[in-house]
Residue, then its C-alpha position, 0 to 999 in steps of 0.5 A: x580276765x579281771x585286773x589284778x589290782x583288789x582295788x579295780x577288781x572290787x569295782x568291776x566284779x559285781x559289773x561283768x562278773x555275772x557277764x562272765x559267769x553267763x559264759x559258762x552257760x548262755x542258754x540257762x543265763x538268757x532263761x534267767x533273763x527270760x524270767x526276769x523280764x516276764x516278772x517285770x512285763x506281768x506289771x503292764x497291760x501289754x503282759x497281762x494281755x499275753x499271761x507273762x506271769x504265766x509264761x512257764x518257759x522259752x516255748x510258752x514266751x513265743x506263743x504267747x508273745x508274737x513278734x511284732x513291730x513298733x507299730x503294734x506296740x504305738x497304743x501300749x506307748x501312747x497310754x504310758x506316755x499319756x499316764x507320765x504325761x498327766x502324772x508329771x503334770x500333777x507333780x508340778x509345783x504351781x507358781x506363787 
């Protein structure tokens, strides 16, 4: 499916070739997905909170991390905003 120009082709494969190698096998594709946003969730309060670095599948995911809503989420939001906010305050160069 990938044009035949090496050109284009160069250019596109890393970007949808692993799109389309996940066709082969979705399931074992989102599994990798999985994994790879639980390394990312076990840096934050919110994944420490639910073991993410200890999450060992698909099961261990939905029990430890129950569906929720934005609402739920607001706190986790507001302290990251607050970090930013405060950080990005620090980085400011001061007049004069």
């Amino acid at each position: 499916m990938l044009p035949e120009d090496e050109s284009i082709r160069a250019i596109l494969e890393p970007i949808i070739g692993p799109w389309y190698k996940s066709l082969e096998n979705p399931a074992q594709a989102q599994e990798m997905v999985l994994y790879d946003l639980l390394k990312k969730y076990g840096t934050t309060e919110y994944g420490e909170k639910h073991a993410a670095l200890q999450t060992a599948g698909i099961q261990d995911y939905q029990r430890n991390f129950e569906m929720i809503d934005y609402k739920t989420l607001q706190p986790f939001l507001a302290k990251f905003k607050q970090a930013t906010t405060k950080q990005s305050c620090l980085n400011q160069q001061l007049p004069g």
